[in-house]
N, C-alpha and C positions, 0 to 999 in steps of 0.2 A: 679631615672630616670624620663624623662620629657617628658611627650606625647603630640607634638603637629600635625595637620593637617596633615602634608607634610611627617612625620613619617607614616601615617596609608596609604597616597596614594600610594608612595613608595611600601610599601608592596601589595596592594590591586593590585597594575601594574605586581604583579610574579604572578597573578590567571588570568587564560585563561577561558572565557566563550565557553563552546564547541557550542552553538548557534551559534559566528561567528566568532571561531577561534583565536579570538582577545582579548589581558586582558580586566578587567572589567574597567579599566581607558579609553582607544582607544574606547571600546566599551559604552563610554557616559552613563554605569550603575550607578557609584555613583552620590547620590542627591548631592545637597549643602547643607547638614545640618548637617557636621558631630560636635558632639558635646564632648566633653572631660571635665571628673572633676576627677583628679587625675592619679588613674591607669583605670577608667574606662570611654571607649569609646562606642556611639553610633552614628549610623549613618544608611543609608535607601539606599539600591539598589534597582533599577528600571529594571523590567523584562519588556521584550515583551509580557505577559500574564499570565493570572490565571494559567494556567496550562501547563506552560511552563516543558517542563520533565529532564529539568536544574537545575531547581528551590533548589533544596535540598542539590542538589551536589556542588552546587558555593556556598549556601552560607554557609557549611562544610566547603569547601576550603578557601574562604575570613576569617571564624576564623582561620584557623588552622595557613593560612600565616601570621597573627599580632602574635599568638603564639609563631611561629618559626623566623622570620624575626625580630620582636621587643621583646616580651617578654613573657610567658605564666604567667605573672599574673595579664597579661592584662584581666579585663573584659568586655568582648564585645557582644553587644547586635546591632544585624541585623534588621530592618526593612523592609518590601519589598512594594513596589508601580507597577503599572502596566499601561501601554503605551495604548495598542489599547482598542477599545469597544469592549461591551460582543460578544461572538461570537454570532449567531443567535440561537434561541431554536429549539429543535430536532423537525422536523415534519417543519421545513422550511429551511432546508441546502439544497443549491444546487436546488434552484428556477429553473436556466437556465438549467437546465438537464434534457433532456426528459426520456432517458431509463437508466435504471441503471442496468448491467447484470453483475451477480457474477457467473468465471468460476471457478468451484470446483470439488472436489474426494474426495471419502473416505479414499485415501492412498497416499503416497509419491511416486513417483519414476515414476510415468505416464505419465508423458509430458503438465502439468497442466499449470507450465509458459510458455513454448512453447506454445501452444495454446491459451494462455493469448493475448502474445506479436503481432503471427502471424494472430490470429484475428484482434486485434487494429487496424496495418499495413492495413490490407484487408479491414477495415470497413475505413480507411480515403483516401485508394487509389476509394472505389467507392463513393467519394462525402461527404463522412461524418466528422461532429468534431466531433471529439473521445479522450478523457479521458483516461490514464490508470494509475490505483494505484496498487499498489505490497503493498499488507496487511501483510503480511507474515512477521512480526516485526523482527524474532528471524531467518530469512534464505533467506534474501530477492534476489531475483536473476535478477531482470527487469533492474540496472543501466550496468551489467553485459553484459546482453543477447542485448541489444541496444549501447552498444560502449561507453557508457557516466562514465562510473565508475569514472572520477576526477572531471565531472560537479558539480560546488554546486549551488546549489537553492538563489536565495539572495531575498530579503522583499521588496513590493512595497505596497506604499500608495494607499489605495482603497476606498474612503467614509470616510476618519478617521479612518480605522481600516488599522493595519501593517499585510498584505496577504506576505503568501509563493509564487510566481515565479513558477508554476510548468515547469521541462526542456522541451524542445519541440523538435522532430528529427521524422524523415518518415511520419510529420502531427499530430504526437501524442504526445498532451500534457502528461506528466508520472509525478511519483512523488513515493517514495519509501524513507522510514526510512535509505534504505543503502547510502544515499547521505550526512546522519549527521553520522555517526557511523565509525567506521573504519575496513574496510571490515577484516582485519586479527584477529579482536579481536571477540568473543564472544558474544552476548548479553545478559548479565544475568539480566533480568527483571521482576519483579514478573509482575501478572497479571494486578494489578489496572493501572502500570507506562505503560505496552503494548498499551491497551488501551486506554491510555491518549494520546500518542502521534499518536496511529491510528485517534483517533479524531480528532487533529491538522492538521492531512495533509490533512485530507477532509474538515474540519468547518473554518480552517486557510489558507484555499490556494486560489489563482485567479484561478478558473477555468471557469471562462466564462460560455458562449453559449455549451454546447454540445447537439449532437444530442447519442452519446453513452456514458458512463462513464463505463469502464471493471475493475471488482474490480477481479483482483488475488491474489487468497485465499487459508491461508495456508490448509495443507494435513488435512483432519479429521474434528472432529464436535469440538469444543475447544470455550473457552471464546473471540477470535477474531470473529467467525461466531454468536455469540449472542450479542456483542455489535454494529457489522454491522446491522443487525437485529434489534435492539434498535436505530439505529442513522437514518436508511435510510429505504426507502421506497423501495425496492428490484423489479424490472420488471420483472427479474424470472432467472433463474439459467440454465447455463450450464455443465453438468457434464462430466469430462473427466474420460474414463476408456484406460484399457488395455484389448485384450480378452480374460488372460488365469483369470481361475476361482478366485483367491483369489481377482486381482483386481476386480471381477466382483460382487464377494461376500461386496466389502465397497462399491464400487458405487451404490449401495440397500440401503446401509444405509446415505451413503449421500444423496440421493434421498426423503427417510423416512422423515429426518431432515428438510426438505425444504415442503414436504409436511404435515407436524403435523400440530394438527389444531389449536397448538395454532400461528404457524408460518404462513403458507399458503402464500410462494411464488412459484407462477405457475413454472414448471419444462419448459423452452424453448425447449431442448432435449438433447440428448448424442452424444458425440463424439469419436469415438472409435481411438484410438490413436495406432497408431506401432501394425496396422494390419495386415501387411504382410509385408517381409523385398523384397526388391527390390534392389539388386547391381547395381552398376553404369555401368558396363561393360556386364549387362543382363536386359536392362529395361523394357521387357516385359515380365517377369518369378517376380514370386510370392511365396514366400515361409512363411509358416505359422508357423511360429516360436513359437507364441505364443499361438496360437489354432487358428482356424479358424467361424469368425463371433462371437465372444462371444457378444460383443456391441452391434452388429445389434439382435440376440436375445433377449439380455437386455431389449432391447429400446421397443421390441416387448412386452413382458413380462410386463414391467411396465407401456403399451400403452402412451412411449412420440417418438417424432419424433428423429430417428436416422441424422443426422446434417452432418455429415459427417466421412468417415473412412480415416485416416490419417497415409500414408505406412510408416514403419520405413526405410529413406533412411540417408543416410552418411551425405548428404550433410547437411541436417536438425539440425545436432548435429555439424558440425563445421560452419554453421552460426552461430547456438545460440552462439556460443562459442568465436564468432569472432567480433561479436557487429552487425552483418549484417543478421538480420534473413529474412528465406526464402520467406516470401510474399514483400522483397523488390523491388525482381525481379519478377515482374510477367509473365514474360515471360518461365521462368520455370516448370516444370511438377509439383513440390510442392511450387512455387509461385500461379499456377493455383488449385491448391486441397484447398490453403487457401483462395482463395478468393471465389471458390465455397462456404466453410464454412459460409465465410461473409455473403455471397447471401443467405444462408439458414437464418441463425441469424435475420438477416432485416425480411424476409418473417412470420417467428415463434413470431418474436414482434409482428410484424403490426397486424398479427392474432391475437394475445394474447392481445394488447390493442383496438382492435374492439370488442373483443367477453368476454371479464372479465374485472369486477372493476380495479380500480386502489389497486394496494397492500398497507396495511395499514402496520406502525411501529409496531412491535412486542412490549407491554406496559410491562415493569419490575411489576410484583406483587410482593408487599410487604403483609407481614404476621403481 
């Protein structure tokens, strides 16, 4: 058998780079150098960056296609090259961003992207550029909960370096791992690759000027909340709870986590979420479903300011659900409860950066 050029691109044209959907030929990955003596071939694909989280899996699939497609005793040896400039070193991403606020919980199931979402919405309907990133690698919910789930993100030239597009809709630039991924499949990623690509959507994307960046973050203290921690500079954290005791019992330890001293990002305040349920057809009746005031004691208890208490209404759970979340309308009773929020948020910064240093990057110790 005879290997020439036109044989390897052939095949290299049946491998899809999931970066843009497109084979590695369409997608101007192979160099011009491929080189052949005998049965063995080499040649060099060109990635969009060092730490592309493609990287590994194309170029498995680029052998396996000469394998399968021409012959497996083909030997092939991949080289890889790299397009844009280094990203910027930790401790200078994200220059044009003044506040950085991470909304978190100690547990799942509280209404953590809902509050994510309806703050964003509320901080760019009163005047502000607002950022939001969905961290949450392995469950991501923000392309969902704003109406965008077939948006894809596409690359723009920025200084020489190839930037992600973050989608933009209600004012709010967003940007979430579920926009490359396919929403029915799984993510099965060990941690370093999580990681890798959390870093990408924030060190690799055009996010401009903001005056907020709202980092929603998954359930718990995990390796996603220490490598945010490691990359960025944190203006301080909002915590969402529920008020029957278990949630109230992780919102302590999420709170904990933010406060250790090796961490030390200032706690903004709490949010107490699905406070009291509220029927559409009773909307001045209050029923405490979940205990009454748990948050509002919390907040008291671990002296940071309660932000706002947020009723469980119907409506709230088929916006998020519909792409059309509640502080759209702020003509609404919970359009209005989240822009209150918003108003609190603005006021617990401004505080927070008059009256405490700037928060420093958490440093990885090595032994």
């Amino acid at each position: 058998m005879t290997l020439y050029p036109n044989l390897i691109k052939d095949a290299l044209s049946k491998v899809t780079y999931a970066g843009t959907k497109k084979n590695l030929i369409e997608s101007e990955m192979l160099a011009d150098d491929i080189r052949i003596d005998g049965m063995k071939v080499e040649f060099t694909l060109i990635f969009p960056r060092e730490t592309d989280p493609f990287l590994k899996s194309t170029i498995k699939a680029a052998e396996a296609a000469i394998h399968f497609h021409i012959s497996k005793e083909v030997e092939v040896t991949i080289k890889t090259e790299f397009k844009s400039e280094p990203r910027p070193e930790v401790g200078k991403m994200l220059p044009n961003v003044k506040n950085i606020i991470a909304v978190s919980s100690g547990k799942g199931g509280v209404g953590k992207s809902t509050i994510s979402v309806n703050l964003a919405i509320s901080l760019a309907r009163l005047g502000y550029k607002v950022g939001l990133l969905d961290t949450d690698i392995f469950g991501p919910s923000i392309p969902k909960m704003f109406g965008v789930e077939d948006s894809r993100p596409y690359a723009v030239d920025k200084d020489g370096r190839e930037l992600i597009e973050p989608i933009e809709k209600y004012g709010v630039k967003l940007l979430s791992i579920g926009f490359f991924v396919n929403p029915d499949t799984a993510t099965l990623w060990r941690g370093g690759m999580a990681t890798s690509a959390l870093k990408q959507l924030i060190a690799d994307a055009d996010w401009g000027e903001l005056d907020y960046f709202i980092l929603d973050t998954p359930p718990g203290t995990s390796d996603i909340h220490l490598s945010l921690l490691q990359t960025l500079a944190i203006t301080g954290a909002v915590i969402v709870t529920t008020p029957q005791a278990v949630a109230l019992a992780d919102a302590r330890k999420g709170i904990d986590m933010y406060r250790n001293d090796k961490i030390n990002v200032p706690i903004l305040g709490l949010v107490e979420n699905m406070a009291w349920f509220t029927p559409a057809e009773l909307p001045e009746n209050k029923y405490y479903i979940f205990g009454k005031d748990g948050g509002k004691q919390l907040a008291a208890e671990m002296n940071c300011p309660l932000l706002a208490q947020i009723p469980l209404v119907q409506s709230i759970r088929e916006h998020g659900d519909n792409g059309v979340p509640s502080a759209a309308d702020i003509e609404t009773l919970t359009g209005q409860a989240f822009l209150g929020l918003a108003q609190a948020v603005v006021t617990v910064t401004n505080r927070r950066n008059e009256e405490q240093d700037p928060t420093k990057i958490v440093e990885v110790q090595h032994k």
